[in-house]
C-alpha positions as CSV (number, residue, x, y, z in Angstrom):
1,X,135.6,44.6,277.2
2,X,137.4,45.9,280.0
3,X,135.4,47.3,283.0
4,X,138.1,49.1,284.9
5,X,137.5,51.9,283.2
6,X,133.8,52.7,284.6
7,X,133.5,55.7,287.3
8,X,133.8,55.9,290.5
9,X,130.3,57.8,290.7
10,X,128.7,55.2,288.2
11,X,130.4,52.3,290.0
12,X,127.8,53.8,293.6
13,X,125.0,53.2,291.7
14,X,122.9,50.5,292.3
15,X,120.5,47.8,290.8
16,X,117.6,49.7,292.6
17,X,118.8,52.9,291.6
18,X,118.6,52.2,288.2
19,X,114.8,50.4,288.4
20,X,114.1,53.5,290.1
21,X,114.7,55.5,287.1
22,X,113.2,52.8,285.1
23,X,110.1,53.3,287.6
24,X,109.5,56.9,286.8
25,X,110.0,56.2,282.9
26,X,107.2,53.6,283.1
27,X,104.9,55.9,285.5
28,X,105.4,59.1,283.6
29,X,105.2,60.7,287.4
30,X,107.9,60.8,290.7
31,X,104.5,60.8,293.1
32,X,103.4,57.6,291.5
33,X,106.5,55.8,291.0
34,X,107.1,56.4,294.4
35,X,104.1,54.7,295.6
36,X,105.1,51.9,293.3
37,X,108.5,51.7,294.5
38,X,107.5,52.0,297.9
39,X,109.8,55.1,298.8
40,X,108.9,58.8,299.7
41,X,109.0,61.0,296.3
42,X,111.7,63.3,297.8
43,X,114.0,60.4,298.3
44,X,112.9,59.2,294.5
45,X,113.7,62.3,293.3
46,X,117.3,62.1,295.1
47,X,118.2,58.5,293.7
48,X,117.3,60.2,290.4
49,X,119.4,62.8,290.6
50,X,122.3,60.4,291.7
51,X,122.1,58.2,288.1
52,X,121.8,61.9,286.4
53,X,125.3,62.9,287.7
54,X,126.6,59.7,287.4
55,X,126.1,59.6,283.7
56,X,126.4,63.0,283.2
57,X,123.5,63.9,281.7
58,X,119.7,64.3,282.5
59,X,117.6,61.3,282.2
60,X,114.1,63.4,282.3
61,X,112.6,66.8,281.4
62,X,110.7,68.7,284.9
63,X,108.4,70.9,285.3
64,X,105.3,69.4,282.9
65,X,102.3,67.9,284.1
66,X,104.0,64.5,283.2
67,X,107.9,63.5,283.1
68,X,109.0,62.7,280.1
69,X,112.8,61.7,279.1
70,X,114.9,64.1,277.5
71,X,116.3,63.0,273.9
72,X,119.7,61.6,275.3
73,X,117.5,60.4,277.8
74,X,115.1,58.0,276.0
75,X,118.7,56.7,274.8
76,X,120.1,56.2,278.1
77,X,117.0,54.7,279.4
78,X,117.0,52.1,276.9
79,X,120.4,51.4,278.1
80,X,119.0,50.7,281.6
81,X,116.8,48.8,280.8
82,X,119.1,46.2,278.8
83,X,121.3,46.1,282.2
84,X,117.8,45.2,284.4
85,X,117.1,42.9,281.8
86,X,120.4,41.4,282.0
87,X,120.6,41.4,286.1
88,X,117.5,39.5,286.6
89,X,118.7,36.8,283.2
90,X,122.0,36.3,285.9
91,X,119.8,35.9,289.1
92,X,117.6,33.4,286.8
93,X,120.6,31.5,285.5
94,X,122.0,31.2,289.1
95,X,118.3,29.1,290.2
96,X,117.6,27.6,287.2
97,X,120.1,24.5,287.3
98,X,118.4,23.3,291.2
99,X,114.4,23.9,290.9
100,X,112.3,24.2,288.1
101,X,111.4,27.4,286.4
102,X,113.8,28.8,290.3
103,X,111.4,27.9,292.5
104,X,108.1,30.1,290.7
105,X,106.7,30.3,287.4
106,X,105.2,33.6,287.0
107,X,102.2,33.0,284.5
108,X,99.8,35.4,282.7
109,X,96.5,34.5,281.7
110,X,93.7,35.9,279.6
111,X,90.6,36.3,282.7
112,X,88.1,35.1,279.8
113,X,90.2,31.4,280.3
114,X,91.9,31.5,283.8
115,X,88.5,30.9,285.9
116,X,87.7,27.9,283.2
117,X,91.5,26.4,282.6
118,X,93.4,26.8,285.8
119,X,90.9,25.0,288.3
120,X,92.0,21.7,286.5
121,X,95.9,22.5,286.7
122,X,95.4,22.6,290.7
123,X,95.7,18.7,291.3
124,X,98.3,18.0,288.2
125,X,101.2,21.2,288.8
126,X,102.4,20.0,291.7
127,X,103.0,16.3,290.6
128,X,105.2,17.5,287.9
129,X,107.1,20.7,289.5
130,X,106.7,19.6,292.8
131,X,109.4,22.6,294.2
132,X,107.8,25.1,292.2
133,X,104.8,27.8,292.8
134,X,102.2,28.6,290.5
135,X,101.8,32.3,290.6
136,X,98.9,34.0,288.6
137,X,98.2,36.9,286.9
138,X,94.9,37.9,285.2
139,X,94.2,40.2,282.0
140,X,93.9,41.2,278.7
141,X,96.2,39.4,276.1
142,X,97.8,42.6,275.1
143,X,98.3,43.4,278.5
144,X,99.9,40.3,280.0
145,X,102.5,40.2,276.5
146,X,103.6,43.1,277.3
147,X,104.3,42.2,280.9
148,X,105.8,39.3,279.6
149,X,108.6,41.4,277.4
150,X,109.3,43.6,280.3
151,X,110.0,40.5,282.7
152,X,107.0,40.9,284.7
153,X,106.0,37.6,283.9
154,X,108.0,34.4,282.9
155,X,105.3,32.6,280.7
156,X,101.4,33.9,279.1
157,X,99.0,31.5,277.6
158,X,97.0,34.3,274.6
159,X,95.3,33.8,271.5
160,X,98.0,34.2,268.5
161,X,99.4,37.2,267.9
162,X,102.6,38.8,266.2
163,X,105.2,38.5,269.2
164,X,108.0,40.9,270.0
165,X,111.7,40.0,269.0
166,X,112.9,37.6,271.5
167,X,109.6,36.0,272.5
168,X,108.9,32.2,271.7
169,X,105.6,31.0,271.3
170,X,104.1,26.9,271.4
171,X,100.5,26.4,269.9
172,X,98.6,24.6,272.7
173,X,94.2,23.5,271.9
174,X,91.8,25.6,270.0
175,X,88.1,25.9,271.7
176,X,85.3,26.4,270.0
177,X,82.5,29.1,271.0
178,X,79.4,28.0,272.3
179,X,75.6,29.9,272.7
180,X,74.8,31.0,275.6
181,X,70.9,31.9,275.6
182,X,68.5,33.3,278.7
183,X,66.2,30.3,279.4
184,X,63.3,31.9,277.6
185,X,64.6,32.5,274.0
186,X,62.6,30.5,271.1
187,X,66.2,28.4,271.1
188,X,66.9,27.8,274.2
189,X,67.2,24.6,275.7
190,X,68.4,22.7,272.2
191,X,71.7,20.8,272.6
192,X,72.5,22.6,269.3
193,X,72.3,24.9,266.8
194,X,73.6,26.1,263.3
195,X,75.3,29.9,263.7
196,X,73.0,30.7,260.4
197,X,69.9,30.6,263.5
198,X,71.2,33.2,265.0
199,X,70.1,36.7,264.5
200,X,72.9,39.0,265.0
201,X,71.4,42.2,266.1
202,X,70.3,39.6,269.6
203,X,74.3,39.0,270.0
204,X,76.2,41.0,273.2
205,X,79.8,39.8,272.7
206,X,82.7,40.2,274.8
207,X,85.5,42.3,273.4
208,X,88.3,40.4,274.6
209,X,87.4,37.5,272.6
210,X,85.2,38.3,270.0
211,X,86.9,41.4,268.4
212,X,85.8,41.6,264.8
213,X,82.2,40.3,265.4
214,X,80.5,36.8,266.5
215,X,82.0,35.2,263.5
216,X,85.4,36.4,263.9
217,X,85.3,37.4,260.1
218,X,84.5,40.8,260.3
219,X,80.7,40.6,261.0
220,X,79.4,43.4,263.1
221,X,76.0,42.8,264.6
222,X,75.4,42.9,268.4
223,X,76.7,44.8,270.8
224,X,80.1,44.3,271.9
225,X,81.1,44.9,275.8
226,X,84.7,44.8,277.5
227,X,83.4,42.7,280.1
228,X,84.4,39.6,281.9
229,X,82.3,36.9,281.2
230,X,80.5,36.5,284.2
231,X,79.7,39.8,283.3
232,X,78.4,39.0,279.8
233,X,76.4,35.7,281.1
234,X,75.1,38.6,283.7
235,X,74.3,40.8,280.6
236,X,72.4,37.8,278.5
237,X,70.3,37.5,281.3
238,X,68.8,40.9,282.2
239,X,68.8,41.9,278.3
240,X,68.0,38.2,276.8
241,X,69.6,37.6,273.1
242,X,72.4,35.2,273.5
243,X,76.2,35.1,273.3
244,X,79.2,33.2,272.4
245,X,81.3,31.6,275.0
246,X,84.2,29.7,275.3
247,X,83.4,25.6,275.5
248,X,85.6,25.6,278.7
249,X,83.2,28.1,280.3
250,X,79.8,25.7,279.6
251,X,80.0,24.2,283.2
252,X,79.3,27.0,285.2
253,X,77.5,29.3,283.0
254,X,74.6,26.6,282.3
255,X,74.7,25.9,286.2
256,X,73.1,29.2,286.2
257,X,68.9,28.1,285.9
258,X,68.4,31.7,284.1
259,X,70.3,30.5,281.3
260,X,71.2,27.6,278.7
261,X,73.9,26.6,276.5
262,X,73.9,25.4,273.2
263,X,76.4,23.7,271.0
264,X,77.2,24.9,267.5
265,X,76.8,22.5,264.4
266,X,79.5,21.9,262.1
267,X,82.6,23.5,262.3
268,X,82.1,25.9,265.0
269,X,84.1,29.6,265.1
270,X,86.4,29.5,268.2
271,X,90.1,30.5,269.6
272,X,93.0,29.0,269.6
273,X,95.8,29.7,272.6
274,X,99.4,29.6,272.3
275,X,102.2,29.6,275.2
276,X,104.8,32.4,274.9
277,X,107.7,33.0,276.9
278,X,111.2,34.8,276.4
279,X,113.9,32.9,274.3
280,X,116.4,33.8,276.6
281,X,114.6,31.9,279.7
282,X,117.1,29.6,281.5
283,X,113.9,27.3,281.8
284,X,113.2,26.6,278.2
285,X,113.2,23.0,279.3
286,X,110.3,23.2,282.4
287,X,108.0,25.7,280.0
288,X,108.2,23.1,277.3
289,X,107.5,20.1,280.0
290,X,104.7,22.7,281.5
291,X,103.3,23.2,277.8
292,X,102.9,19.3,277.3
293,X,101.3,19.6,280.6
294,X,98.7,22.3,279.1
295,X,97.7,19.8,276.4
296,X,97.4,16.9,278.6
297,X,94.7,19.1,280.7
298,X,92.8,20.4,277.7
299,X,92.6,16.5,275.7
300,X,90.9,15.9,278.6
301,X,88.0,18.7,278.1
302,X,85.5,18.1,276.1
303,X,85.2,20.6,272.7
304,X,89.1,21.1,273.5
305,X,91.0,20.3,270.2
306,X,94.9,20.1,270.8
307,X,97.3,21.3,268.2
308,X,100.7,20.5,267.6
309,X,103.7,21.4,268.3
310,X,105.6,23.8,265.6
């Protein structure tokens, strides 16, 4: 394809001009994508208005309580977004071949497993990238995958789910759910017991992780709460009843003297996590090496069950 033939007023815009636009897509509002972008909302509004009359067309539709893109728009945007997309692949490519994952690997992880998993990558990340930074970012699984296919972030450790097109995904361990009880329920402070003990109606389960009931087959009892699960240990203790918890969680939940965690007999109901990160990575290589890394910290947890590869 022959570029010569681009304009000269599409040829003045910029990188930032176009993630400004992008900004205002994602934001639905100049005034917030300007706090965002860290520029005043007139000047927002200007570098807008520059990409308009570069392409010749408006990108976005005034006057409403929120900015939305005009038809051609929505096209156009999709457009600019392919070019960010390909701009920060280039500035990727260019690092990739000196440090691993360029210096930074940008990871998302679920906040009902970062408090539990990360503390034992501290000692071990360094060892094996030692010219790269671990940089973290908390949330919901939804949340962070999405971040993930915008660029956001480079890698995101999630229960399964149905990725978008061009995202890869390594199984890593599957943890089983453990019973957390307040110290004065008629089963606490037995190392185990059978999920048929339980009494449903007691349960307050966390959303994040326990979405279609305390069984994860569709059962419905308890009350469910989109909390963290500090929060939820918080809950079992001023309500009483019990909930499930992840195995990785049992060391600091049962340090708390108001409560007691149990194991469950037989095979117990848990999660499994999976790495994902873009196919089109130029560090397919370290994210493999830093998923082997993964399984080597959870064999080394108790509960933790790793799964293989493919």
């Amino acid at each position: 394809m022959q570029h010569s033939m681009i304009s000269t007023a599409l040829s003045a815009v910029s990188l930032r001009d176009l993630a400004l636009v992008q900004a205002v897509h994602r934001h639905g509002s100049f005034n917030s994508a300007a706090r965002a972008m860290h520029i005043s909302p007139s000047g927002l509004s200007h570098q807008v208005q520059k990409v308009e009359q570069a392409l010749g067309a408006p990108l976005f539709e005034r006057g409403g309580r929120r900015i939305v893109p005009t038809a051609g728009g929505q096209r156009l945007l999709e457009r600019i977004g392919a070019v960010l997309d390909a701009a920060e692949h280039l500035q990727q490519a260019a690092r990739a071949g000196t440090v691993a994952f360029g210096g930074e690997l940008r990871l998302g992880v679920p906040a009902s497993l970062g408090p539990y998993l990360l503390p034992h990558l501290v000692e071990p990340f360094p060892l094996h990238f030692p010219a790269a930074r671990l940089s973290l970012s908390e949330g919901k699984p939804r949340g962070l995958l999405r971040r993930l296919h915008e660029g956001e972030l480079d890698a995101v450790l999630a229960p399964p789910a149905t990725a978008a097109s061009g995202i890869a995904t390594r199984p890593l361990f599957a943890e089983p759910w453990q019973v957390l009880f307040r110290a004065d329920h008629p089963l606490a402070g037995r190392t185990s017991v059978a999920l048929e003990e339980l009494d449903e109606s007691e349960a307050t389960l966390m959303a994040e992780s326990h979405p279609d009931g305390i069984d994860g087959q569709g059962g419905h009892g308890g009350h469910v709460q989109d909390v963290s699960l500090e929060s939820l240990a918080a809950l079992v203790g001023l309500r009483g009843g019990y909930a499930l918890v992840p195995a990785l969680a049992r060391e600091r939940l049962a340090s708390k003297p108001e409560l007691t965690v149990a194991r469950l007999e037989g095979a117990a109901p848990g999660r499994r996590i999976a790495l994902y990160w873009r196919e089109a990575s130029p560090w397919h290589a370290d994210i493999q090496a830093f998923a082997t890394l993964l399984q080597e910290v959870a064999g080394e947890r108790p509960g933790l069950m790793v799964q293989p590869a493919g």
